[in-house]
Steps between C-alpha positions, in 0.01 A plus 500: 500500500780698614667453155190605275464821697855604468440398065169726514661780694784488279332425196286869566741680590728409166204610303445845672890525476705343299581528131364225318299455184099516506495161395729402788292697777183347375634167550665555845125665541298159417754256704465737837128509447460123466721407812283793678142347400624120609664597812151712566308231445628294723583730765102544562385154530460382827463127663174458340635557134814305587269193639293560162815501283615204667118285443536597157803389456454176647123416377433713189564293178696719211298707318301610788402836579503561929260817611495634851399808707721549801237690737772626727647715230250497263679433211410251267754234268497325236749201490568270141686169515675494191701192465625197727816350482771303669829640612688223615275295708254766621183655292550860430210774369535783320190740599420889455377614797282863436368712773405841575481713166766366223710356723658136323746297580617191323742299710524113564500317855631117577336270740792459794528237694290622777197573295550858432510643181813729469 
């Protein structure tokens, strides 16, 4: 997290700043803004969403589409299993998790050996 803040912060500050091409700042531009709306997006889910992220991932077959309503923070998401595959010997899921306005995020989780999908 740490990491991605010090890109973002960087990344804006070049653009305000430094000299580079148009073509250049739009691109640093798009790459901060994507590692800003996926960090977001998971930085307001709380246990709920996690435990719902986690179901899905367990239970939903691929090609499902997950919808919940977290009442605590009323926001609402939208959560895709795109594919299932094996990494070694444990299942793996690619999903797109999308909650509160635009907010997407592609990413892919494992099955560890506790259960958990990391």
């Amino acid at each position: 997290m740490k990491i991605k803040f010090i890109i973002i912060i960087t990344s804006l500050l070049c653009i305000s700043s430094c000299n580079i091409s148009k073509r250049d700042a739009i691109a640093l531009a798009v790459v901060a803004g994507t590692l800003v709306a996926g960090t977001a997006l998971f930085y307001y889910m709380n246990k709920k969403d996690k435990k719902m992220v986690q179901n899905a991932l367990e239970n939903s077959p691929t090609g499902e589409n997950v919808t919940w309503h977290n009442p605590d923070t009323n926001i609402p998401f939208q959560m895709a299993i795109n594919n299932t595959f094996q990494q070694g010997n444990r299942p793996c899921r690619q999903y797109t998790l999308v909650g509160q306005g635009s907010d997407r995020k592609t990413t892919t989780a494992c099955r560890q050996a506790n259960g958990t999908w990391n």
